[in-house]
N, CA, C and O atoms as CSV, one atom per row, in Angstrom:
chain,resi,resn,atom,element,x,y,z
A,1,UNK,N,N,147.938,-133.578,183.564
A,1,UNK,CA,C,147.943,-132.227,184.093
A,1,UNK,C,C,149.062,-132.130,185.135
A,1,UNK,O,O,148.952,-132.746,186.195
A,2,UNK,N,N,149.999,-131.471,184.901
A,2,UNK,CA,C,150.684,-130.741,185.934
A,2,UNK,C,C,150.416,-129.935,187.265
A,2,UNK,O,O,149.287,-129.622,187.644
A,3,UNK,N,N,151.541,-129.648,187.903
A,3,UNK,CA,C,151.463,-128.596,188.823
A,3,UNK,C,C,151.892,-127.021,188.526
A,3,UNK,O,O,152.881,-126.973,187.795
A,4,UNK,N,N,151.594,-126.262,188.754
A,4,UNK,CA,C,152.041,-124.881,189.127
A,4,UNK,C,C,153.848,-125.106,189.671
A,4,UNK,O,O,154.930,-124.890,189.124
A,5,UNK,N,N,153.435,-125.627,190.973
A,5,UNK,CA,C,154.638,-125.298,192.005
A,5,UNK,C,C,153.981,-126.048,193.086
A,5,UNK,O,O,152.802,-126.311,193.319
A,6,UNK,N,N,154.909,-126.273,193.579
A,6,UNK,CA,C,154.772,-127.160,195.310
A,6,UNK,C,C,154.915,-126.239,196.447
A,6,UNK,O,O,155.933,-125.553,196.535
A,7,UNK,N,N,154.098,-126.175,197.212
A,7,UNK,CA,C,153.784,-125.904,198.596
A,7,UNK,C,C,154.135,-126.376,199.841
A,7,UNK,O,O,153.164,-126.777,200.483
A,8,UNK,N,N,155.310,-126.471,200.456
A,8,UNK,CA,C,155.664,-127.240,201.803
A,8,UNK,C,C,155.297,-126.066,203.478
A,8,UNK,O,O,155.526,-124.886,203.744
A,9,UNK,N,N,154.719,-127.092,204.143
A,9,UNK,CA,C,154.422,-126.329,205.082
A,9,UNK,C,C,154.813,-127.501,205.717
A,9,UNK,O,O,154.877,-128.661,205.309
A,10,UNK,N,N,155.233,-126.644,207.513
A,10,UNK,CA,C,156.019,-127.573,208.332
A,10,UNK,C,C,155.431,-126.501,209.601
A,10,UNK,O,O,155.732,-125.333,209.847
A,11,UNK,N,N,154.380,-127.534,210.333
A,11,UNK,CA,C,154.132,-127.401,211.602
A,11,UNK,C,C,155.195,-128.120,212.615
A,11,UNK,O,O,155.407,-129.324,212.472
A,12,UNK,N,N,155.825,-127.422,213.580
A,12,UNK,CA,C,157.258,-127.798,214.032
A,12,UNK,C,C,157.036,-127.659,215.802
A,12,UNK,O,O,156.306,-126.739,216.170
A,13,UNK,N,N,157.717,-128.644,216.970
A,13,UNK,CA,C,157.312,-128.414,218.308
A,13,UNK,C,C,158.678,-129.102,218.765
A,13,UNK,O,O,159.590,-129.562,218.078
A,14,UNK,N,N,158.520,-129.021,220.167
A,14,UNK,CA,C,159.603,-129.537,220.764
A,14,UNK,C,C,161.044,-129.257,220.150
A,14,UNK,O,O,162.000,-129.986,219.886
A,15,UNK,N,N,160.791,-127.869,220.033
A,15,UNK,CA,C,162.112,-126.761,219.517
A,15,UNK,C,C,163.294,-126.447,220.782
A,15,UNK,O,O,162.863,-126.562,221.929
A,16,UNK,N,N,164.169,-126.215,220.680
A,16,UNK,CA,C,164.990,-125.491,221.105
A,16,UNK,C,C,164.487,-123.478,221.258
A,16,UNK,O,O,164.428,-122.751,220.266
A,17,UNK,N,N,164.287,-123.140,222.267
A,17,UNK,CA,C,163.325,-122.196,222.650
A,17,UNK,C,C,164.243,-120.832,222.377
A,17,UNK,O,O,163.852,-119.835,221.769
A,18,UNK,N,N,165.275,-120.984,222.844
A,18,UNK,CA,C,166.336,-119.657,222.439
A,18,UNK,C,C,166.033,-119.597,220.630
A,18,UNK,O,O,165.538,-118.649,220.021
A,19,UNK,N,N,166.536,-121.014,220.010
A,19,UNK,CA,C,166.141,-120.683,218.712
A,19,UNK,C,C,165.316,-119.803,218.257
A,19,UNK,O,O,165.518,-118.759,217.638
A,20,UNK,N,N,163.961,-120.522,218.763
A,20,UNK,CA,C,162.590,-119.776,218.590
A,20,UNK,C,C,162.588,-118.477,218.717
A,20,UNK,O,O,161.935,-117.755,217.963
A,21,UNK,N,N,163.566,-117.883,220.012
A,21,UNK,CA,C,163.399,-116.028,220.069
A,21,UNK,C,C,164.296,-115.368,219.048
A,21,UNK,O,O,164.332,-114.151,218.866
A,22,UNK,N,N,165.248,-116.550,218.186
A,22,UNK,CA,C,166.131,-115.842,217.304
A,22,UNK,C,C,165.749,-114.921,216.322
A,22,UNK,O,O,165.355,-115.374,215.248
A,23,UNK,N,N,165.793,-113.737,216.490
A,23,UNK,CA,C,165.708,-112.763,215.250
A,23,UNK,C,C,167.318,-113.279,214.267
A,23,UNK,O,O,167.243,-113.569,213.073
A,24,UNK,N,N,168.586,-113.303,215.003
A,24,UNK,CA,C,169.087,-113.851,214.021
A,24,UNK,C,C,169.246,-114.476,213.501
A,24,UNK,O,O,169.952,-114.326,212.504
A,25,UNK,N,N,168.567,-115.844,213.908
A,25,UNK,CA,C,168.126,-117.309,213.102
A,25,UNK,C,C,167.226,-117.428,212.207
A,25,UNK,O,O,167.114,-118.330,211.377
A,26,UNK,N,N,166.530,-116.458,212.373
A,26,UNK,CA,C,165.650,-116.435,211.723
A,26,UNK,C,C,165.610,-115.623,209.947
A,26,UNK,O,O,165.127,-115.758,208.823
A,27,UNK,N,N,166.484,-114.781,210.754
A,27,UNK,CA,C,166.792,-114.195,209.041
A,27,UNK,C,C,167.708,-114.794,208.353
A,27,UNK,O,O,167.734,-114.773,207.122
A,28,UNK,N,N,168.928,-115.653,209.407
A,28,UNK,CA,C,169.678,-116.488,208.567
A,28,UNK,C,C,169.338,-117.710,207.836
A,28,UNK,O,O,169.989,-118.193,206.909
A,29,UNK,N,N,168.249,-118.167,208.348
A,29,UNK,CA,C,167.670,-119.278,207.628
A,29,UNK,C,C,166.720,-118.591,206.020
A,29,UNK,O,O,166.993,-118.982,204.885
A,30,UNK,N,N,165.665,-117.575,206.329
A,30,UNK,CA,C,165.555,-116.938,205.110
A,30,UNK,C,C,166.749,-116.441,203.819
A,30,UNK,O,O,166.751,-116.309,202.595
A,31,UNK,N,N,167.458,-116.318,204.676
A,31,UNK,CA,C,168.951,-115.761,203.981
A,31,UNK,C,C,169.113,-116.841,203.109
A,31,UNK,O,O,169.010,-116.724,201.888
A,32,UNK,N,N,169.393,-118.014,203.758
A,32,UNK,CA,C,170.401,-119.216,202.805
A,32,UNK,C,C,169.376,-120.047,202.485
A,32,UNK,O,O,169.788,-120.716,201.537
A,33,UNK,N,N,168.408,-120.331,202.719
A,33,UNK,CA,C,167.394,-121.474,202.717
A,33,UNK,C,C,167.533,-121.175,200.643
A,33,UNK,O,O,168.402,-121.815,200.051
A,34,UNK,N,N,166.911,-120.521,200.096
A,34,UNK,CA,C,166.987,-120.245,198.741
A,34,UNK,C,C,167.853,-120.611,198.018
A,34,UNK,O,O,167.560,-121.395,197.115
A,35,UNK,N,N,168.887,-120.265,198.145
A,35,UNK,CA,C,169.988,-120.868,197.721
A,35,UNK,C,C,170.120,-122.181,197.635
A,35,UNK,O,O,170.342,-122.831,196.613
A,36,UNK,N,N,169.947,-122.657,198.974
A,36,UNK,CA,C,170.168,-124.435,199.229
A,36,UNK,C,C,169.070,-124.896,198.551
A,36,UNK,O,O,169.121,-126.122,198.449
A,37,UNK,N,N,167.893,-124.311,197.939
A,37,UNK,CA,C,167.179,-125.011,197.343
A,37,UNK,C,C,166.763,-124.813,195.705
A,37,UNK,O,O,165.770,-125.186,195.080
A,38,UNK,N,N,167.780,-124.178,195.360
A,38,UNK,CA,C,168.010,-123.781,194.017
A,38,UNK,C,C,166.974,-121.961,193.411
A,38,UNK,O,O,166.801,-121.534,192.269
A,39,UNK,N,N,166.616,-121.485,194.493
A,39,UNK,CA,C,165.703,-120.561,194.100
A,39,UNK,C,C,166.631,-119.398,194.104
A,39,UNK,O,O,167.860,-119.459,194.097
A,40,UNK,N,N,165.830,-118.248,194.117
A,40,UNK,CA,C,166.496,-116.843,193.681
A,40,UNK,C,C,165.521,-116.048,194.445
A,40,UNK,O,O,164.300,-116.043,194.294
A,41,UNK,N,N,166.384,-115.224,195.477
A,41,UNK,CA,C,166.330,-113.885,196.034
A,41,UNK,C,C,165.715,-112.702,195.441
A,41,UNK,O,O,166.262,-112.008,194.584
A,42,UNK,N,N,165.010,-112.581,195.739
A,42,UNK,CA,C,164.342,-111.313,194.953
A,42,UNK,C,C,164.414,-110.072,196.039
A,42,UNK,O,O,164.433,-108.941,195.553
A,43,UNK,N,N,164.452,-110.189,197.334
A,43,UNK,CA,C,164.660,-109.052,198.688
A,43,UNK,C,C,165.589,-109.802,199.331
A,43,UNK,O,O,166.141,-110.888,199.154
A,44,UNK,N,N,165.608,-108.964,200.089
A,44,UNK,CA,C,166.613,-109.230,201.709
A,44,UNK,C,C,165.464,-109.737,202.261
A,44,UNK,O,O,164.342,-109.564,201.784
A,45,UNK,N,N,165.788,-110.532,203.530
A,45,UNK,CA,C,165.037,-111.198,204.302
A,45,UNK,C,C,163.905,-110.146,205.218
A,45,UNK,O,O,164.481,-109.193,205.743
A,46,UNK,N,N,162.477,-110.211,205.447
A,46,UNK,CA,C,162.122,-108.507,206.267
A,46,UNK,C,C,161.619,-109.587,207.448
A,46,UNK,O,O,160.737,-110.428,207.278
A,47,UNK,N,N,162.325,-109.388,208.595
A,47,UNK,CA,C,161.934,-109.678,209.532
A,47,UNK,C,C,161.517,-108.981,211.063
A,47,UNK,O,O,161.967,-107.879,211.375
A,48,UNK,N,N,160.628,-109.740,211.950
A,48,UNK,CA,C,160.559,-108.448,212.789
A,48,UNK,C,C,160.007,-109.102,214.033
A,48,UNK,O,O,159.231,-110.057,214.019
A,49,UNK,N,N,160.548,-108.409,215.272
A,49,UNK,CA,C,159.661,-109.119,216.809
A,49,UNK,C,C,158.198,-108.652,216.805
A,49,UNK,O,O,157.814,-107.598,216.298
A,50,UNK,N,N,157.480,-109.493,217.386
A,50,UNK,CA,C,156.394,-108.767,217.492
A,50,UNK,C,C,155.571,-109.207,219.150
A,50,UNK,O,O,156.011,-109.909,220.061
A,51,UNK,N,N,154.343,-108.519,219.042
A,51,UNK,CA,C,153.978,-109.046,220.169
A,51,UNK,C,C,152.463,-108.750,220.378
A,51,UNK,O,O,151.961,-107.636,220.231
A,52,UNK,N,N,151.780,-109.910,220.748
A,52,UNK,CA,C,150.527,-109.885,220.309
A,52,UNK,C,C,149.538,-109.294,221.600
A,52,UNK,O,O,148.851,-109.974,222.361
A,53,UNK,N,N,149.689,-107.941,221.582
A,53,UNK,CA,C,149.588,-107.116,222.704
A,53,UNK,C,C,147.133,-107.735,223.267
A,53,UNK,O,O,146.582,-108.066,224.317
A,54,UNK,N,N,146.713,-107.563,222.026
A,54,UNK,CA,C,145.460,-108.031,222.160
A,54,UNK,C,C,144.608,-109.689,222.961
A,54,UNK,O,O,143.441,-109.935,223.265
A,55,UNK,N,N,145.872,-110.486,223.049
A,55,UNK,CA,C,145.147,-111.957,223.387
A,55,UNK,C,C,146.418,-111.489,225.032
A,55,UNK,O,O,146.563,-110.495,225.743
A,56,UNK,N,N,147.023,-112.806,224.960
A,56,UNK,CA,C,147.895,-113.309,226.168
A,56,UNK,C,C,149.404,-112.859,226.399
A,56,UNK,O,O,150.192,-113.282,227.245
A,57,UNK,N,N,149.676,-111.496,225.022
A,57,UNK,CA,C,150.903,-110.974,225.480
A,57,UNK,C,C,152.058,-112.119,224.344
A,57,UNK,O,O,153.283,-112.018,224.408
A,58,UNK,N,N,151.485,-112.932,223.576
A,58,UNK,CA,C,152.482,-113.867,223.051
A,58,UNK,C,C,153.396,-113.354,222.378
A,58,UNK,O,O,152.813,-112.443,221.789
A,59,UNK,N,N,154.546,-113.329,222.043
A,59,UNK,CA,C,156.048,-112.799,221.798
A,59,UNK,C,C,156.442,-114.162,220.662
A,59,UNK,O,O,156.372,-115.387,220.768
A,60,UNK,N,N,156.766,-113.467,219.849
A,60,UNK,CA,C,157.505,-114.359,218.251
A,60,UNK,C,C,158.447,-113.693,217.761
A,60,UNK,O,O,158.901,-112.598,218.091
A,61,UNK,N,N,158.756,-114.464,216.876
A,61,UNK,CA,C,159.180,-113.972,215.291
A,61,UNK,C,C,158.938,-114.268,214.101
A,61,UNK,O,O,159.045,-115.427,213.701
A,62,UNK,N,N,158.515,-113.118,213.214
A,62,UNK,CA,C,158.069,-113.703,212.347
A,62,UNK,C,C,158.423,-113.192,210.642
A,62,UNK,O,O,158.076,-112.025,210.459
A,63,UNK,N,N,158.924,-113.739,209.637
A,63,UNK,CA,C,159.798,-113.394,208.746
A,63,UNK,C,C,159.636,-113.720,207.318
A,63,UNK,O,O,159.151,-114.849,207.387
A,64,UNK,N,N,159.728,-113.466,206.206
A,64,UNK,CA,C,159.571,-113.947,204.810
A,64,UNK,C,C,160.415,-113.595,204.030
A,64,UNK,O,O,160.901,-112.497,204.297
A,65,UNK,N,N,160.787,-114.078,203.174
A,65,UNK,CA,C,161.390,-113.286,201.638
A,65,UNK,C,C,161.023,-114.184,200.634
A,65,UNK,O,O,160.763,-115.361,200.385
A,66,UNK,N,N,161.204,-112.224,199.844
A,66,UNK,CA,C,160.100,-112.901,197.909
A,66,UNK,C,C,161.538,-113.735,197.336
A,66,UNK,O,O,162.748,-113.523,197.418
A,67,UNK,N,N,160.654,-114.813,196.705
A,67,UNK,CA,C,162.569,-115.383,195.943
A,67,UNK,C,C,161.146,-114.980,194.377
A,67,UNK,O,O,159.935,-114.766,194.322
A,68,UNK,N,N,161.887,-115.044,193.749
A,68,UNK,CA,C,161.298,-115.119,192.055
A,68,UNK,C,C,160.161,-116.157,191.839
A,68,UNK,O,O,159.146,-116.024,191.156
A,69,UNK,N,N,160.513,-117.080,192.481
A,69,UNK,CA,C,159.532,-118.233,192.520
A,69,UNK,C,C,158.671,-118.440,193.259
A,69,UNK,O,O,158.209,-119.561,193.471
A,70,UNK,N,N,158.238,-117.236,193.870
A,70,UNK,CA,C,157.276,-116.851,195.352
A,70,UNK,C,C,157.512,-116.733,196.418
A,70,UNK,O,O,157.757,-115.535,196.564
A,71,UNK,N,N,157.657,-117.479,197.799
A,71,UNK,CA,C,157.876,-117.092,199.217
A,71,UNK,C,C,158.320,-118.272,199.782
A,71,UNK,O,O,158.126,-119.464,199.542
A,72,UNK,N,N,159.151,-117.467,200.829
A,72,UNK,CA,C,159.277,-118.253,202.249
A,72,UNK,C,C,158.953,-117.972,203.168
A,72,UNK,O,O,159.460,-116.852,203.107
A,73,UNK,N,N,158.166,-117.991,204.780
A,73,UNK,CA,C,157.741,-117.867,205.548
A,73,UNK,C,C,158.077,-118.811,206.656
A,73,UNK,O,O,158.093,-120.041,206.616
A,74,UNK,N,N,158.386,-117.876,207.818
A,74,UNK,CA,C,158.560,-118.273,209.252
A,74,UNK,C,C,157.711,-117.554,210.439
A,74,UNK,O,O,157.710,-116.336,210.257
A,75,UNK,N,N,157.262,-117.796,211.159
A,75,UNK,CA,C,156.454,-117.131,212.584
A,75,UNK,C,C,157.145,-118.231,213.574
A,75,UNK,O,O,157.470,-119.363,213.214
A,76,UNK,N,N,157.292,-117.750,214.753
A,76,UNK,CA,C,158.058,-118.616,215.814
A,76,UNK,C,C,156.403,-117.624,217.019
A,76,UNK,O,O,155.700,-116.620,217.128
A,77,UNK,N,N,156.748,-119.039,217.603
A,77,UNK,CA,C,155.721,-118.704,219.074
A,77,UNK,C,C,156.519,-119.081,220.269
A,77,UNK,O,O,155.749,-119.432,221.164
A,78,UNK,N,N,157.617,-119.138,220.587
A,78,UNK,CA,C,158.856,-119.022,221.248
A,78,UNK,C,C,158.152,-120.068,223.006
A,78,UNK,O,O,158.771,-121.007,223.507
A,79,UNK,N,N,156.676,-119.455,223.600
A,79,UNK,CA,C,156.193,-119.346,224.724
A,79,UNK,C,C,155.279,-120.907,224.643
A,79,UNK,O,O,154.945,-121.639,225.575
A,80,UNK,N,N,155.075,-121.041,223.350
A,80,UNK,CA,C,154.280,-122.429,223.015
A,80,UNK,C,C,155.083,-122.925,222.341
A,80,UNK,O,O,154.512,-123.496,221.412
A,81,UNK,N,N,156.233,-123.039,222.284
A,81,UNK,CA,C,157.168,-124.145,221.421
A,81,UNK,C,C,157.097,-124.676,220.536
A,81,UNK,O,O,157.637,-125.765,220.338
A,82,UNK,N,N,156.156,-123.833,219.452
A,82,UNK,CA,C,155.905,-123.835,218.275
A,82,UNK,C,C,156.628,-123.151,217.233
A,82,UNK,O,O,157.213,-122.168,217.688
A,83,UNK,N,N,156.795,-123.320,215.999
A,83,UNK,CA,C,156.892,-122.484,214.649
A,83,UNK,C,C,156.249,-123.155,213.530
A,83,UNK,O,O,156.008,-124.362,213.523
A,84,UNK,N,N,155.893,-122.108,212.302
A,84,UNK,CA,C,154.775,-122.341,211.658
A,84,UNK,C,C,156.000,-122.476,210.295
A,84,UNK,O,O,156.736,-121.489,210.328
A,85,UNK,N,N,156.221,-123.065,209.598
A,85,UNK,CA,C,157.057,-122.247,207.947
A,85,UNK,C,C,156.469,-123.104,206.912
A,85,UNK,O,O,155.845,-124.154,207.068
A,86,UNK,N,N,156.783,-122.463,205.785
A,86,UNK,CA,C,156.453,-122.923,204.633
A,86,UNK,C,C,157.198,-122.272,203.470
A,86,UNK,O,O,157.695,-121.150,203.569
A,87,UNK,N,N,157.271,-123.162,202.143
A,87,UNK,CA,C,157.796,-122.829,201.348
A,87,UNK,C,C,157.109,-123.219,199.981
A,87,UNK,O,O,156.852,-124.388,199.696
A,88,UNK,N,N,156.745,-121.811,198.901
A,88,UNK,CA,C,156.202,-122.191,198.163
A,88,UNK,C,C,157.164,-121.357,197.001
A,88,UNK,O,O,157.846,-120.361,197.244
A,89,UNK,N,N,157.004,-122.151,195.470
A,89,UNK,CA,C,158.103,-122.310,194.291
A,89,UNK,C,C,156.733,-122.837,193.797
A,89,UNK,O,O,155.879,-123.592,194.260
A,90,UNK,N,N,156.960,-121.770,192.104
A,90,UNK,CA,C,156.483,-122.191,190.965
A,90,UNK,C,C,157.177,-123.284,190.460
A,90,UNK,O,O,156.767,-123.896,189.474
A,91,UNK,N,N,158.259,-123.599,191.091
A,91,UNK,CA,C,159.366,-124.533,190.296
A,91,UNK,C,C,159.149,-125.810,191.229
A,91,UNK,O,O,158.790,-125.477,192.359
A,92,UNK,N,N,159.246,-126.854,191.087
A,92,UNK,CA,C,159.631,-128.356,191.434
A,92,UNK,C,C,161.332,-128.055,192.335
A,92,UNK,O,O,162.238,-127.347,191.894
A,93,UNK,N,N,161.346,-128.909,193.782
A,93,UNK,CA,C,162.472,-128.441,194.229
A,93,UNK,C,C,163.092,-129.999,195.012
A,93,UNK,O,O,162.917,-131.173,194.688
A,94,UNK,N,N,163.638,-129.556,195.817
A,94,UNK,CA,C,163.707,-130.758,196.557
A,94,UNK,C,C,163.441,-130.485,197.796
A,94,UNK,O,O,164.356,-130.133,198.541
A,95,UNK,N,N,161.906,-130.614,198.334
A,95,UNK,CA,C,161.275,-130.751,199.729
A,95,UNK,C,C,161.598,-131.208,200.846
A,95,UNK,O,O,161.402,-130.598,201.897
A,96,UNK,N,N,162.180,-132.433,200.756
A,96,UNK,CA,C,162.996,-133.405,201.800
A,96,UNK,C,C,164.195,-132.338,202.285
A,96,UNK,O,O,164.319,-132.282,203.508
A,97,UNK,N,N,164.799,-131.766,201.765
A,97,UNK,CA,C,166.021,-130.998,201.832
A,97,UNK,C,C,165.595,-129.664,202.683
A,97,UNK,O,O,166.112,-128.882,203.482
A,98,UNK,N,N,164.478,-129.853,202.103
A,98,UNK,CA,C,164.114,-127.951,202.329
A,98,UNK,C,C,163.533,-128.018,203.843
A,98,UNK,O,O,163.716,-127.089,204.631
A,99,UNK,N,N,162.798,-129.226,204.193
A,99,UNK,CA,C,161.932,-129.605,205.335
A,99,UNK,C,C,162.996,-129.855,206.752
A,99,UNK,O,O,162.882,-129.392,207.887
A,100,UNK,N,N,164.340,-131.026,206.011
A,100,UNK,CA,C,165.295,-131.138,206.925
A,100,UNK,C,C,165.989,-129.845,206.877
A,100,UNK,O,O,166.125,-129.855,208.100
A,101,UNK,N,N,166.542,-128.751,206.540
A,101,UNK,CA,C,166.869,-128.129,206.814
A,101,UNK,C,C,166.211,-127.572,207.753
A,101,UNK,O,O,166.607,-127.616,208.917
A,102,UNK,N,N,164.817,-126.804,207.296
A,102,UNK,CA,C,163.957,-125.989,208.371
A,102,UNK,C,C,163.575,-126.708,210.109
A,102,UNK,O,O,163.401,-126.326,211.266
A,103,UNK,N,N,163.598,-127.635,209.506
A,103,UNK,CA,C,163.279,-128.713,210.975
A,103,UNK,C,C,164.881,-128.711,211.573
A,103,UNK,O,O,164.787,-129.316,212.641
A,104,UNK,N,N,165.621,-128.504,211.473
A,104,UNK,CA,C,167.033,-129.287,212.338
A,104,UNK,C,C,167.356,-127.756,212.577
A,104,UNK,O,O,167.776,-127.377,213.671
A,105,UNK,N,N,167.176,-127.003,211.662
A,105,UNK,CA,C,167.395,-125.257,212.139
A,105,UNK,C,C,166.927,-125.021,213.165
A,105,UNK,O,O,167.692,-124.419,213.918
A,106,UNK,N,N,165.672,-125.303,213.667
A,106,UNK,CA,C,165.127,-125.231,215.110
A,106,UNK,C,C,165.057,-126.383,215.753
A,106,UNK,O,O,163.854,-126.487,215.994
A,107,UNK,N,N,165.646,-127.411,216.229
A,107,UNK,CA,C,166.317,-128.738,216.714
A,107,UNK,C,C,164.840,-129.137,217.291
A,107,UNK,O,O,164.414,-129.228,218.442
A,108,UNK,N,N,164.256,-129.329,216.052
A,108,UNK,CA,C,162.294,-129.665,216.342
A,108,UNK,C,C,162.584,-131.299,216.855
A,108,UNK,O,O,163.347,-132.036,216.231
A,109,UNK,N,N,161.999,-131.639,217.834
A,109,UNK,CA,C,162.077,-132.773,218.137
A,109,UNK,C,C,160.568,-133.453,217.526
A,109,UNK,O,O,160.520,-134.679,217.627
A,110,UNK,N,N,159.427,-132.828,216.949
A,110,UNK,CA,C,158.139,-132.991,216.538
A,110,UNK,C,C,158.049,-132.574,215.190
A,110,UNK,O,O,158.919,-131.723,215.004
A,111,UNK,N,N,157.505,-132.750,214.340
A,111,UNK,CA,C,156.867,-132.434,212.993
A,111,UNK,C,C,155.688,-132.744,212.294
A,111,UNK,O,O,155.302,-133.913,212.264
A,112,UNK,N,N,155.154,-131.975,211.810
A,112,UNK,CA,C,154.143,-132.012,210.425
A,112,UNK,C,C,154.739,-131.501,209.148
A,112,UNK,O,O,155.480,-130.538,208.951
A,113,UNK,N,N,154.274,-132.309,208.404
A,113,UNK,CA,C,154.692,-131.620,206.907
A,113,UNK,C,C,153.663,-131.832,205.899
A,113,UNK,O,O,153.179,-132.964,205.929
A,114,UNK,N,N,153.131,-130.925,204.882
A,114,UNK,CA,C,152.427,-131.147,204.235
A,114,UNK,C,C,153.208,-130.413,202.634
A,114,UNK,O,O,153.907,-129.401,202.606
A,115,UNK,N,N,152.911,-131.076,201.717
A,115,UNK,CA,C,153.525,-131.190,200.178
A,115,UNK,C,C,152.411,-130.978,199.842
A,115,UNK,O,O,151.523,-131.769,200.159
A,116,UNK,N,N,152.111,-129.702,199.012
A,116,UNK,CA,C,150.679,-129.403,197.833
A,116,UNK,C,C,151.072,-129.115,197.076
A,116,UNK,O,O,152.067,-128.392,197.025
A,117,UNK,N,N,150.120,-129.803,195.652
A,117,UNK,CA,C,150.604,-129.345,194.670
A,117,UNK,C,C,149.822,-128.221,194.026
A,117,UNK,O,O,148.936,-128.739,193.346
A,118,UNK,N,N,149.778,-126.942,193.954
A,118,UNK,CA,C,149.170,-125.991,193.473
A,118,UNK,C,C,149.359,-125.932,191.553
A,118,UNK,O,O,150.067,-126.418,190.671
A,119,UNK,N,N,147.955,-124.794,191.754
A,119,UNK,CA,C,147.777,-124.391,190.757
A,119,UNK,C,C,147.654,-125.677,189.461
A,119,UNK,O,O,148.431,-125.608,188.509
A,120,UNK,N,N,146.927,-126.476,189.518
A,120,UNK,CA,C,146.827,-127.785,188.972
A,120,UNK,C,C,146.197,-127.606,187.858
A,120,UNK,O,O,146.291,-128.448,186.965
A,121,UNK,N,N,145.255,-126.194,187.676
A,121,UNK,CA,C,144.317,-126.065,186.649
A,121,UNK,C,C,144.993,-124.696,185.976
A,121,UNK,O,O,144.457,-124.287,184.947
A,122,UNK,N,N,145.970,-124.076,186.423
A,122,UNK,CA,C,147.008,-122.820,186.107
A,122,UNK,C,C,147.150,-122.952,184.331
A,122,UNK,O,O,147.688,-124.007,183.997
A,123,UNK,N,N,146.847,-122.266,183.460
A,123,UNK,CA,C,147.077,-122.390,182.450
A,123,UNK,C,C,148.578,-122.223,181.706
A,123,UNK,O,O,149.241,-121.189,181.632
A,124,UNK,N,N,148.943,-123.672,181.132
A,124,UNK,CA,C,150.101,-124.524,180.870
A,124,UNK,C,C,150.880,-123.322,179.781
A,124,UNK,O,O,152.101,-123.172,179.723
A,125,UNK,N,N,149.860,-122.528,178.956
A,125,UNK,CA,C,151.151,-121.708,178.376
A,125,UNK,C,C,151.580,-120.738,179.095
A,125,UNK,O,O,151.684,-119.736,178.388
A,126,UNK,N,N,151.870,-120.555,180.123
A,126,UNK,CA,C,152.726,-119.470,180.959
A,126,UNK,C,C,153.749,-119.816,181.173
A,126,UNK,O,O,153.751,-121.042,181.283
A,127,UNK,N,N,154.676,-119.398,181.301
A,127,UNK,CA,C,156.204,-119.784,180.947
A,127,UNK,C,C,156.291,-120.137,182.542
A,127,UNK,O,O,155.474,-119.842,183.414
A,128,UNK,N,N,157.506,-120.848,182.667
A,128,UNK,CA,C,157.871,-121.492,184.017
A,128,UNK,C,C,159.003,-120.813,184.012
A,128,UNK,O,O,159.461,-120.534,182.904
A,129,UNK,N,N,159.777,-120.354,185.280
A,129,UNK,CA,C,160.906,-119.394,185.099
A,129,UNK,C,C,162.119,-120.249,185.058
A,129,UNK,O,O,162.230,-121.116,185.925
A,130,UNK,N,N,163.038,-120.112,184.159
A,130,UNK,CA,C,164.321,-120.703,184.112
A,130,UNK,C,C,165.525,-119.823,184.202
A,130,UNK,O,O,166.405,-119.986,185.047
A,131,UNK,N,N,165.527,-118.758,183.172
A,131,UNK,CA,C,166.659,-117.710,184.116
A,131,UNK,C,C,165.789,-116.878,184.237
A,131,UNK,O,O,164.865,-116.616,183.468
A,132,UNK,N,N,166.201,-116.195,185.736
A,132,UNK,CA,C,165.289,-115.367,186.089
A,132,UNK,C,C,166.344,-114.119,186.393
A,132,UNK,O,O,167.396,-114.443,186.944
A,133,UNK,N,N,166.108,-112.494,186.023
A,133,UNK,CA,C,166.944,-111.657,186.204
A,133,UNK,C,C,166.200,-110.739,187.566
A,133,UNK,O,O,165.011,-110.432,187.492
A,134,UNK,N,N,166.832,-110.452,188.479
A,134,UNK,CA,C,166.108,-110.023,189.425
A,134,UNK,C,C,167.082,-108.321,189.766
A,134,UNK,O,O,168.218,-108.169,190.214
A,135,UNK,N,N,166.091,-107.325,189.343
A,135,UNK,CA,C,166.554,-105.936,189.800
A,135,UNK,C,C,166.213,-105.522,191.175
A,135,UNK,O,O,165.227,-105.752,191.875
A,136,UNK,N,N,167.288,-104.854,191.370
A,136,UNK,CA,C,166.922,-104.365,193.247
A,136,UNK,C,C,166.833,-102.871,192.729
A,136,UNK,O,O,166.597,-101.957,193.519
């Protein structure tokens, strides 16, 4: 039995803190991250400040884009020297690549990483995408 697609998530600390408030780092890494990992763009990057007016006032950023092969995701907590990302592909990619990139993008001196393999029971005749045509 196969996988679906792989799941990388990267709990990240001991960041570089300006990074963390980057709205433009943040979309630039959504921007190119796809590319560098063989996937396909399906939007522009939608990113946005926010601020979590209900608890302690906490201030982020937080960002995604659809590639064809599902998502990427970033939230930055700028005030706790945290960021949250992950990257999930119906397709097999190269993780190591995708992880060092996201980690050295915010000069994480700490890491977690977790590799899942989804959709394990996903039924095998569904096509896996190989060219994929994407309309805007």
């Amino acid at each position: 039995m196969s996988e679906f697609g792989l799941h990388v998530t990267i709990d990240a600390s001991g960041c570089d803190k300006r990074k963390l408030a980057s709205y433009s780092l943040v979309y630039d890494i959504l921007n190119h991250l796809p590319g560098k990992i063989g996937m396909t763009k399906m939007t522009l990057p939608y990113v946005c400040k926010w601020l979590d007016k209900f608890s302690d006032g906490t201030e982020g950023i937080s960002g995604f884009v659809m590639i064809a092969e599902s998502h990427i995701t970033i939230h930055t907590f700028p005030d706790q020297d945290y960021v949250f990302m992950d990257v999930f592909s119906c397709r097999n990619f190269d993780t190591e690549n995708a992880i060092k990139y996201l980690v050295n993008a915010f000069g994480a001196k700490k890491y977690e990483k977790h590799i899942l393999k989804r959709g394990l029971s996903f039924p095998p005749k569904i096509h896996k995408p190989q060219n994929i045509l994407v309309e805007h």
